[in-house]
N, C-alpha and C positions, 0 to 999 in steps of 0.2 A: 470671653466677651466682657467690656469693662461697663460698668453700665454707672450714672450720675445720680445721684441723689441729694436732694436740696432738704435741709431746714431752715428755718424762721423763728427766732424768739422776737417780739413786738411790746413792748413796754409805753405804751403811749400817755405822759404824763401830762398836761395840762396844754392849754392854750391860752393866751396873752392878748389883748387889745382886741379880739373879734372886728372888723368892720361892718359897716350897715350892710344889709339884702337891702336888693329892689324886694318890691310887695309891700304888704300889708305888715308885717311885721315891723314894730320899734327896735331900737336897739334898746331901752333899757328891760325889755320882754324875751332878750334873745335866749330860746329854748336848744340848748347843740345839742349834736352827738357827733361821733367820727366813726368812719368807715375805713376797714381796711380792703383792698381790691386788689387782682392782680391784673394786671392792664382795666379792662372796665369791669370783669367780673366781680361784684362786692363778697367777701368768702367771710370778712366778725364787722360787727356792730359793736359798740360800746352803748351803754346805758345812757339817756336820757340825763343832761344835768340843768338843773332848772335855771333860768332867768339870771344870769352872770357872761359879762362879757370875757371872763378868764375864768372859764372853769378849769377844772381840774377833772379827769377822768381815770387817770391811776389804774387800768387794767391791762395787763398781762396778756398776751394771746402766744401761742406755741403752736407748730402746725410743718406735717412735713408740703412741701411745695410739692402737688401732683402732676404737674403741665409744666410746658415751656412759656416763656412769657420775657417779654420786654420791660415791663415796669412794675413796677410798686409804687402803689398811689395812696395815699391819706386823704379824705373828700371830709371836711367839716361842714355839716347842714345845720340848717335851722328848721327847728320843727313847728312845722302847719299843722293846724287844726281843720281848715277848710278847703286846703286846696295841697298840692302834692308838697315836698320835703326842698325848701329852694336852699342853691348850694351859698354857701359864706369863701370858700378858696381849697386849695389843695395845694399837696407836696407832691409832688411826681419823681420818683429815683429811680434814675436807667438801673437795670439789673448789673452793665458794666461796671454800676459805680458805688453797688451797698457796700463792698467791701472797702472803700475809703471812710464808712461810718460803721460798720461793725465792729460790735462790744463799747460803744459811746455812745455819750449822751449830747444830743444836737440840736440846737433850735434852729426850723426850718422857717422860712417866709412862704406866708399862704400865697397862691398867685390865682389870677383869674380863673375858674372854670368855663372855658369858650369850649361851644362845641366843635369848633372848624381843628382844636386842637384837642380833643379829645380820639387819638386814632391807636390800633394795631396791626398786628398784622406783618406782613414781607409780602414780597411778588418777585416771581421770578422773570427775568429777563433773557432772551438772547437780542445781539444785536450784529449785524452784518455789515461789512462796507464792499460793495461788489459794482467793476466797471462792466458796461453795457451798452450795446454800439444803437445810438437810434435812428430816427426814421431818414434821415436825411445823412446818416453815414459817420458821422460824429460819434466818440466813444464820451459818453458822461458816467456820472456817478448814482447808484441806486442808494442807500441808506435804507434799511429793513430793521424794524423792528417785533419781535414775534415776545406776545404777552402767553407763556406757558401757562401759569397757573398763579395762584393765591392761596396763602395758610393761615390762618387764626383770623380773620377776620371777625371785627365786635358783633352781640347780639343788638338788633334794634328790637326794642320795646319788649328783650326777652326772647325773643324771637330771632331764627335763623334770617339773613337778608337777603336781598336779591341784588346782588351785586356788578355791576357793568364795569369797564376799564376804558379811559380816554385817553389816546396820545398823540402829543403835539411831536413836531419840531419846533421850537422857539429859537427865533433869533432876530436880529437886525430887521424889522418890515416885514417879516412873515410870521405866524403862528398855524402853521396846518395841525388841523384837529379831526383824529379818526375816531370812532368808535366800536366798541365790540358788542356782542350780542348781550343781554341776559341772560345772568343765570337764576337759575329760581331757585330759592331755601336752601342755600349754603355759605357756610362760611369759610370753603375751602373750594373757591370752584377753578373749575381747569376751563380756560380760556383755549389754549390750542388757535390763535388766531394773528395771522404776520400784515406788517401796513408797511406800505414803502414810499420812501418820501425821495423823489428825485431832485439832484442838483447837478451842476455842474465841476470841473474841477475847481475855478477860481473862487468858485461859492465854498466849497468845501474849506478850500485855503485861508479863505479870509474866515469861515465861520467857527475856524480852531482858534485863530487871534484873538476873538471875541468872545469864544465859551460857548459859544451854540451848542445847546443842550437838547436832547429831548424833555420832555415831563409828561409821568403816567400818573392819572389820577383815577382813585378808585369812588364808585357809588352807587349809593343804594337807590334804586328807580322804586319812585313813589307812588307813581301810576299817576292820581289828581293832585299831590301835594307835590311840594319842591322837593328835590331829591337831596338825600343826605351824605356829606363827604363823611367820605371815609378813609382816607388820605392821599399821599402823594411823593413821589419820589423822583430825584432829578437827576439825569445821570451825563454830565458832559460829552459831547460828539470825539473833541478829540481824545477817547480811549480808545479811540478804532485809531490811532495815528499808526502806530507799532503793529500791533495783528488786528487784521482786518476781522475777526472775528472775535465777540466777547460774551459772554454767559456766566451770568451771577445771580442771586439772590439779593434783594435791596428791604430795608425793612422802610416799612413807612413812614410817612414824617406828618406833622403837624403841617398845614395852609400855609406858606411863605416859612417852613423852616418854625413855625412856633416864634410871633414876634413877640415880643418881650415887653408886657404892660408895667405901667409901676403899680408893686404889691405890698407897701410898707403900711398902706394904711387899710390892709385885709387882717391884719395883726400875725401871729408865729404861732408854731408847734413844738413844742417839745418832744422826743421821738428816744426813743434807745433802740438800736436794730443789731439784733446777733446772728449773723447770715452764714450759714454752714454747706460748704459745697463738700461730698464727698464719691471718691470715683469707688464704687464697688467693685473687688477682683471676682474674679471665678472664686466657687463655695470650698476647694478643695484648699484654698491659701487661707481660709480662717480656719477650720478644722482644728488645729494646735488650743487656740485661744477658743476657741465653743468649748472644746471640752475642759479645760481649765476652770472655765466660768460656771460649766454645769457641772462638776467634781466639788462647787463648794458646800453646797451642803452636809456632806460629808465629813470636812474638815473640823479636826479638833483640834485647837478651839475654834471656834466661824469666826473670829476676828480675824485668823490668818488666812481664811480663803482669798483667793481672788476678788469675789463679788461686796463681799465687804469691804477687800481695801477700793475699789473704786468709789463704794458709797461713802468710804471715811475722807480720799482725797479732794472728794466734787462736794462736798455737804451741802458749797455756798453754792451750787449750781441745782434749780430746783427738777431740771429734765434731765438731769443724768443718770438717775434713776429707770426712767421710763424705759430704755432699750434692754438692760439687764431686764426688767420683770417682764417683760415678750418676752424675750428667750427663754427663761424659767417657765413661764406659762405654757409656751409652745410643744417644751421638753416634757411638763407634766412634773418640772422640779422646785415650783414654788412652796408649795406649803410645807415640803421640811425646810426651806433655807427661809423664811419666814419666820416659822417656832423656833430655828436655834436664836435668828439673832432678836425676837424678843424674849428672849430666855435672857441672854445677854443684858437687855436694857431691863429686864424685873431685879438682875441680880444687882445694880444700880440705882436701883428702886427703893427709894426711904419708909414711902406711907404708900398707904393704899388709895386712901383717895387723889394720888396724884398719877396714877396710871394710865398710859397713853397718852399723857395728856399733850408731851413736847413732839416735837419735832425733829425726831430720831431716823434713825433709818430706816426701822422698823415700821413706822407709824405713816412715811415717806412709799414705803414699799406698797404698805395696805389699801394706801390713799389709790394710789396709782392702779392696784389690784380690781379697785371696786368699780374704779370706773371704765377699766375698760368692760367685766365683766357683768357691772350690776345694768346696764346699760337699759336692757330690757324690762328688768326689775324694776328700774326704776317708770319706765314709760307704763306697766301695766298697773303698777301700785299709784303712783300720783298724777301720769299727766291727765286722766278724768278732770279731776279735782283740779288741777292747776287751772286747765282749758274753761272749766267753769268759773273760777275767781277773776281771773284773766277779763274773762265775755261779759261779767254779769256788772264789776265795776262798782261794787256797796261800797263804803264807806266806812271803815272799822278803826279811826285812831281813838284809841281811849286814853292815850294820856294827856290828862288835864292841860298842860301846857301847851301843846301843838294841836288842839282842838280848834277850828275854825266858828267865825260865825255862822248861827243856826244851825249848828251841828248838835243832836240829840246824842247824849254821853250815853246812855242805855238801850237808842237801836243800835249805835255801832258797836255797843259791847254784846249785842244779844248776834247782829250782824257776825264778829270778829269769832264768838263763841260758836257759830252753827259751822263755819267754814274750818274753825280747827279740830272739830267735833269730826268732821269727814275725813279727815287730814290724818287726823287718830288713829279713827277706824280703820281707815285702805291700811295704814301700819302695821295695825296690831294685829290684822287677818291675813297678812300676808305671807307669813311664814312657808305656805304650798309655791309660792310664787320664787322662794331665795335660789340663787345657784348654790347648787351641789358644791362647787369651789368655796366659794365665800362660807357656807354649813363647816367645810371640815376646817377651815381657819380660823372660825370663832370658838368651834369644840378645841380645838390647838391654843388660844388664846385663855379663857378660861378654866383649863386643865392646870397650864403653868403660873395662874394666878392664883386658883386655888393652893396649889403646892409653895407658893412664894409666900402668901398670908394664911395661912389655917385658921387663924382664930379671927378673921375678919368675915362674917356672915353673908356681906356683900359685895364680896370682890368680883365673885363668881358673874355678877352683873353690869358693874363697872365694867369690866376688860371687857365687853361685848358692845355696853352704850356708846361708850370712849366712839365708836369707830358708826357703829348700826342709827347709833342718832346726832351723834355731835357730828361727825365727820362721812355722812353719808346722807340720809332722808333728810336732816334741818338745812346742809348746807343745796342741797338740788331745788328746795319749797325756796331757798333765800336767790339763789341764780339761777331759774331754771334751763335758762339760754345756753348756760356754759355746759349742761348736760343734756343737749337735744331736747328738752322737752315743749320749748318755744323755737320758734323761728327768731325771735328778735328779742332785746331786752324789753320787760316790761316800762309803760310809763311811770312818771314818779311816785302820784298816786299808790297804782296798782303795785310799786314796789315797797311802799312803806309798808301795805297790808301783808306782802309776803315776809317784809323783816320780822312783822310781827307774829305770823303765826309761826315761824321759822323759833323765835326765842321762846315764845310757847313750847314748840315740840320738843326743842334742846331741855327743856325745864322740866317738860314731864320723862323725858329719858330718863335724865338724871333723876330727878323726884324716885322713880322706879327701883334705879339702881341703888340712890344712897340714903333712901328713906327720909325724903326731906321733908319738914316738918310747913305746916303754913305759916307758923308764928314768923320765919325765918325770910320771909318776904316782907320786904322796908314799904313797899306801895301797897298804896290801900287798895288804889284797881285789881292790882295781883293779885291781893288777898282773896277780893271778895271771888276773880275769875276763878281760882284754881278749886274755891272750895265747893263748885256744885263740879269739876272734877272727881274729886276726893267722894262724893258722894255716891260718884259713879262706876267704883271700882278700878280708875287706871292703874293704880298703882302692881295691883295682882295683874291687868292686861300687859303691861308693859314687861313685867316678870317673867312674866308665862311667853310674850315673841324672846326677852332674851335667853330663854333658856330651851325654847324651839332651835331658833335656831342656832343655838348654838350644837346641836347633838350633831353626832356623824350623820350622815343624808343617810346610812341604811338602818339608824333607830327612827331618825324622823320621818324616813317614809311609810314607815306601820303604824305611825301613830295619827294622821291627815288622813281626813275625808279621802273616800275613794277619788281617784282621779283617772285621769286615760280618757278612754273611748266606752263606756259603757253600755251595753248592749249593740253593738255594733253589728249588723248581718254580715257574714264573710262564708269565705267557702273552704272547708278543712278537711284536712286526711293526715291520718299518722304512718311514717316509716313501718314496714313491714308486714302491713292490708294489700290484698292484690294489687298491682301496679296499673292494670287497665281499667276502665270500664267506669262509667258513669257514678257506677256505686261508692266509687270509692273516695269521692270527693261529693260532702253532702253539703245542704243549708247550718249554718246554725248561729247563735246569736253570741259573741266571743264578750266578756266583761272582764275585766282587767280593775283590780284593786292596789294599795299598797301593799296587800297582804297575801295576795292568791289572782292567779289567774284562771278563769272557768270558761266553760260556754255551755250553753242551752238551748234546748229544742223549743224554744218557744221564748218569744222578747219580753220578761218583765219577771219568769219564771223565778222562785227561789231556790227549790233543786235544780243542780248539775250533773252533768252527765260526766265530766271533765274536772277535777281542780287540782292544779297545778302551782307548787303554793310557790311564793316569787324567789325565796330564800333558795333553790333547785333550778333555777335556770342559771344558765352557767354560758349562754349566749345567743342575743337575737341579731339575725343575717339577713341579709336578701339572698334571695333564690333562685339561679338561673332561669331563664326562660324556658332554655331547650329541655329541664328538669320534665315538664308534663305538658309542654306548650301551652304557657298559660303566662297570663300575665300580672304584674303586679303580686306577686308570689314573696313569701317571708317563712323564715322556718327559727321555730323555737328549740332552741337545746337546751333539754335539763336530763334530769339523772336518771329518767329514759327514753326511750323512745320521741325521736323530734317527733314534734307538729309540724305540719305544715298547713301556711293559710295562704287563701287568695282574699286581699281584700277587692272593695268595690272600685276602687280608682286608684291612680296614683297620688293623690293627696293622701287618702285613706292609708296608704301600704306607709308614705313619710312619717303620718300620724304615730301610729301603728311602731314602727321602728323607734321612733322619739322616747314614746312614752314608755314602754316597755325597758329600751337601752338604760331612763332615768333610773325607774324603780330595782334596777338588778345590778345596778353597776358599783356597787359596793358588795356584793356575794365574792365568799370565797369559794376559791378553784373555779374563778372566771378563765375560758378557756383562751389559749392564745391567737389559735389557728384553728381554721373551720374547712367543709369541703361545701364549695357556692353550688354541688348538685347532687343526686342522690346516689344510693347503690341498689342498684340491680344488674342480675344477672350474673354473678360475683366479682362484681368490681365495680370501684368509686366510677361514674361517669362521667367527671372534672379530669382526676388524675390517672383514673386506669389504676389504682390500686386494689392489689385483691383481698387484703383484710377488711375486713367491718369496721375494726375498731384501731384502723389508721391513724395517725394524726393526721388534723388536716392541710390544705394545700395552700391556702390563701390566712394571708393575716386578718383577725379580725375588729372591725372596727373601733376602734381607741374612743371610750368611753368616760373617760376621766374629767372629762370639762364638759360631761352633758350641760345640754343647755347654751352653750358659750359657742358661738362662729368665729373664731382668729384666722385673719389670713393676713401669719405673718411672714414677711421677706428676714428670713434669719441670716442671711451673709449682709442685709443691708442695717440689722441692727448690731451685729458682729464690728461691722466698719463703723459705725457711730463709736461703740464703745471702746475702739481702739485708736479713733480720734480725741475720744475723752481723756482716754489715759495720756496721747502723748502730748497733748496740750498743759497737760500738770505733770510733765516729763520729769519738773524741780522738783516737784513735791513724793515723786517718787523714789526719787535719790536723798530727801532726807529721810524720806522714812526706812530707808535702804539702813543710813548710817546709823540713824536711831536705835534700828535691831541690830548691827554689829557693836555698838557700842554697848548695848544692853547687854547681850549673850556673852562678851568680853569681862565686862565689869559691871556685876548688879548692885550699882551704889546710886549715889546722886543724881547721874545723869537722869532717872525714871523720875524724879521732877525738874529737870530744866524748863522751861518754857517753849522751846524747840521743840519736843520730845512728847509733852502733852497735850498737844493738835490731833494728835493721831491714837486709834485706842489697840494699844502693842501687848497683849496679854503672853504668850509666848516669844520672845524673839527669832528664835531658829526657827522655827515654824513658819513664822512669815517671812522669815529671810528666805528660806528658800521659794516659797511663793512668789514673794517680787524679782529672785534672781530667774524664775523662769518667765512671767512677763516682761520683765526685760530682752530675754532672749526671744522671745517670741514677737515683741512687738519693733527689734529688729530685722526679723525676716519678712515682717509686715511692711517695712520700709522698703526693703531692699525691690520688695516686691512689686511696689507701688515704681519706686524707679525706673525697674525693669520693664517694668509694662507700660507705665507714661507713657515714654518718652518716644513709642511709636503712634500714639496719638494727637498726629501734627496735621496742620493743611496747608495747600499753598504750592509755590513752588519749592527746588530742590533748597535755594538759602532760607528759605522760610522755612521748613523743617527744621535744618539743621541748626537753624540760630533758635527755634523754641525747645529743641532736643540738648543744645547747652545750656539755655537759660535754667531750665527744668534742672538739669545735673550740678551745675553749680550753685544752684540754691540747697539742694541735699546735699553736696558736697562740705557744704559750710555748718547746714541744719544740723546733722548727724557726724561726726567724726568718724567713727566707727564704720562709717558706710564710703568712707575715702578709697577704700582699694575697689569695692564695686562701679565706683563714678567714676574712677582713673580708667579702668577697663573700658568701660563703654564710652567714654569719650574719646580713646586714642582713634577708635579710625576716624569719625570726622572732625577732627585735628588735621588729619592725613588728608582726607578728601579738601580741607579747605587748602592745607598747603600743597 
């Protein structure tokens, strides 16, 4: 099964001449933003830019497309204070047509936002032409039109529509108009409903001459209000000339076809669109190139793996990265291909205080790491705090020059102080809250820094701020839209405050890490702000989270607050207590620490009846049902005898499994395989095996990314990253000859200019690495040929004329692939002659 997958890079750079809005609004007060949408869905906002009729908005958006869809739209609004968001123009790109602007940059002309042309959508059609003898003995003609169904149709007001279909015959002196039933709250509804329109033969003949059309129009019944189009679609009568039967899919259109207002004086957009179509093959045609990718870790040196030559060839491509780290993620083989290759960039490494600081692969990889994983991290640590800066709306510029009139320099610096004060704190106490992942890449990161500067005291905290406050917590408080934590970007205001306590936080990282003195701040506001900081200990707070979290997750979880489920009532019994009887499953009160797990005949009790210390669990499961007929059942395995619990619900039993999997999943001789049910009677109950001390039958749940939900498509980021490579197909053939010419002759050439693009530390190493991507990323081809070119529609020349087109473009693409394309194209060569 071949399945499509779209991306989107969206670089939206400025806008030019804005025209007036109708309203209240002036043009020299014009507030924009731009919306991205795909038909009317809006999916990013841009930020607020104040009072300029050519702003500039310079953001970036990356996104795989989840839906099918007809357009891509750019909506420039103007922002109201009193009344809703009135539009300024838009760019509307058929999805036929990104690919005549992908990878360029393009200035669009705004056009009118009319609602009559605001539509999506398709409808399906059948249409009939059947003679019928009538009442007076005469054979005339029926015309039947049957409206099947509708798909995508837009949301009104967010909201699902209620949508009806009207259809004419249009022609010469007539318009017959039927209508169909409603449907209620759908934007996919099945109609199932046929209208017939009678003519005669001479009407027929004449109303082909003329174009005599039907026209289906779709809308939304408003009940008291006037009903809103929703579009419309024309489809000529003579396509019944030939077969009297026709059945199609028609996509909707704008009221009259979309007429054509003059938009020169709505002003233009500047747009950069990288539109990425890729057909994913079945999972067993990437296999070769997965495992390549996941072997590089491994590799000595890591400049010759795989995953590093993709990051060295794409550097200038900022998401090239992102499909490799899912994969690695998914595999559980990020965080050694991580440590080698910042191993790599410390060995590169002049000083210490310039650590992490560029824009490496490494720091590219971490970046991408954090956010997909810190995701939660971050909504539990700051979106409080954001939601209330956001809501509450003070007033905090304290630098003397952009201070407005009647502004009080010391409430908003007392203002700007309380809000980074909270900002701090959620920071600095958050270390119970870090993923497990991110814990063992900081412990990985500050290991190799350590060993790279010994005699630097604080490097150990550097290589942890670099990422935990410059390039994580300050950059989410400076955007927090771009990281889920808002809906929308904030207004300008409320964004100035965030820049602000954002270069605060960046200041006290750093202050932490490299011991920065007050003297060493040029502003006097600075001064005076940082020093009832200084007063208050950050400096050892900030110490203390980067060297929290930086420990492995199984030193750090003994050292945090008890966490779990504390005192929870559950119902337990241990393996190898009589199997029947009421008794054997009692009350009791289960506590769960970083350090020991107990329970107690009594809720709040200090003595145990039980402790199970967490270092000895070796795996927690879920527990069949048909185990004791019970539900909501978990069973703990340590160095002896399982537990088994029934929690109170199934939240409780989620809970319960969560927390437990966290705290143990860094224990050695974590088991691999478990049995989902008990033994009795001398044998396993799952497997029917008659040892005790079996292995067991079922694998157990993969714990390595507690905390983290990936649901990633690995054959669809397999195909991304094999689209990557063959798109810098050039850049792989020089660095091909780089290494033959290096392992040949180690003179000169290793400074050419040519040669020092790419970082080649062994040659044969990497030769052989790109000789098997090559080989691999021909079979990738071949494959894609092979498979294409059965995905055609139409009739039999229409196949066969997209099953050549398809072939001789590979044909030409790939040399290499010439005897596969001659093959598959000699029989229909044959069939045509």
């Amino acid at each position: 099964i071949l399945v499509q997958a779209e991306n989107l890079v969206v670089f939206i750079g400025e806008a030019k001449n804005l025209g007036p809005v109708s309203g209240p609004n002036r043009q020299r007060d014009l507030c924009t933003f731009c919306t991205i949408s795909l038909d009317q869905e809006e999916v990013f906002r841009t930020k607020v830019f104040d009072k300029s009729v050519s702003p500039f908005y310079g953001e970036d958006f990356y996104f795989e497309i989840p839906r099918p869809f007809q357009c891509l739209s750019f909506y420039v609004y103007a922002k109201s204070v009193f009344q809703r968001d009135l539009p300024v123009g838009k760019v509307s790109i058929r999805k036929d047509d990104l690919c005549k602007y992908s990878g360029k940059e393009n200035w669009f002309s705004l056009h009118p936002v009319d609602p009559n042309s605001e539509v999506q959508g398709k409808v399906h059609l059948e249409m009939r032409l059947n003679e019928v003898i009538t009442e007076n003995g005469s054979v005339g003609q029926h015309l039947s039109v049957r409206i099947i169904e509708c798909q995508g149709l837009p949301l009104i007001s967010g909201q699902n529509c209620d949508p009806y279909a009207t259809v004419s015959l249009v022609g010469p002196a007539r318009s017959d108009q039927k209508k169909t039933k409603v449907k209620k709250k759908t934007s996919n509804p099945h109609f199932e409903e046929t209208f017939f329109f009678e003519v005669n033969s001479m009407t027929y003949i004449v109303s082909v001459s003329i174009i005599c059309c039907y026209r289906v129009d779709l809308w939304n019944n408003e009940n008291l209000a006037q009903d809103v189009f929703l579009g419309e679609t024309r489809v000529p009568v003579k396509i019944l000339q030939n077969d009297h039967i026709h059945k199609a899919w028609y996509l909707l259109q704008p009221k009259g076809n979309g007429s054509k207002s003059k938009s020169d004086d709505l002003g233009s957009l500047r747009l950069k669109l990288t539109y990425i179509e890729d057909t994913v093959l079945p999972s067993a045609c990437y296999t070769p190139l997965c495992n390549l990718l996941l072997k590089s870790p491994d590799v000595k040196p890591i400049s010759a793996s795989a995953a590093h030559i993709l990051g060295d060839i794409c550097r200038e491509r900022y998401e090239a990265v992102l499909p490799m780290v899912r994969l690695l993620l998914h595999h559980n083989r990020f965080v050694p291909f991580v440590s080698a290759v910042a191993a790599l960039e410390l060995d590169n490494t002049q000083e210490a205080n310039t650590i992490f600081r560029g824009n490496s692969l490494a720091t590219r990889c971490i970046d991408d790491m954090m956010k997909i994983v810190g995701k939660n991290y971050l909504a539990v640590t700051l979106k409080p705090v954001i939601d209330e800066i956001c809501e509450s709306n003070k007033t905090c510029e304290i630098d003397p020059i952009k201070l407005k009139e009647g502004d009080n320099v010391e409430v908003n610096k007392e203002n700007l102080q309380g809000y980074v004060q909270k900002v701090f704190s959620s920071i600095t106490q958050s270390s119970s809250s870090c993923p497990p992942l991110m814990c063992d890449v900081f412990r990985s990161l500050r290991h190799l820094a350590c060993k790279r500067f010994p005699a630097d005291p604080h490097v150990q905290y550097s290589a942890v701020s670099s990422f935990v406050f410059l390039r994580f917590f300050a950059v989410a408080v400076l955007s927090p839209h771009s990281f889920q934590l808002r809906s929308h970007h904030p207004d300008p205001e409320i964004s100035r405050t965030l820049t602000l306590i954002s270069k605060t936080i960046q200041t006290l990282g750093s202050w932490g890490s490299l011991s920065k003195k007050l003297s060493s701040f040029k502003e006097t506001y600075m001064y005076d702000f940082f020093k009832s900081f200084q007063e208050d200990k950050c400096i050892e707070k900030v110490k203390k989270l980067h060297f929290t979290v930086a420990q492995s997750y199984s030193s750090l979880v003994r050292d945090l607050q008890p966490c779990g489920c504390p005192f929870r009532e559950v119902q337990k019994r241990t393996q190898g207590k009589k199997r029947l009887g009421k008794k054997n499953f009692k009350k009791r009160w289960l506590k769960v620490t970083n350090r020991e797990l107990t329970y107690h005949k009594h809720k709040g009790e200090t003595k145990a009846i039980c402790i199970i210390n967490v270092k000895n669990i070796r795996a927690v499961e879920k527990l069949d049902e048909s185990a004791f007929n019970r539900k909501n059942m978990f069973q703990v395995l340590h160095s002896e005898k399982p537990l088994y619990v029934q929690a109170g619900n199934c939240v409780e039993a989620s809970e319960w499994l969560e927390v437990l999997g966290q705290v143990c999943r860094c224990n050695e001789g974590r088991l691999a395989t478990f049995h989902p049910s008990t033994y009795s009677g001398g044998s396993w109950q799952c497997c029917k095996s008659l040892s005790s001390s079996a292995p067991g039958c079922t694998h157990c749940t993969t714990t390595m990314l507690a905390n983290l939900q990936l649901d990633i498509d690995c054959d669809r980021e397999t195909e991304r990253i094999f689209s990557l490579l063959s798109s810098n197909d050039t850049k792989l053939q020089d660095m091909e000859d780089a290494c033959a010419s290096m392992a040949v002759y180690q003179g000169p050439q290793r400074e050419q200019e040519e040669y020092s693009k790419f970082t080649i530390q062994e040659p044969k190493e990497t030769f052989q690495t790109l000789k098997q991507l090559r080989n691999i990323m021909e079979e990738l081809r071949r494959q894609h040929i092979v498979r294409n070119y059965t995905i055609a529609y139409g009739s039999l020349k229409c196949i066969i004329r997209q099953c050549v087109n398809r072939l001789l473009f590979f044909f030409f693409y790939s040399p290499s692939c010439k005897s596969t394309a001659v093959m598959i194209l000699s029989p229909f060569f044959n069939v045509l002659l």
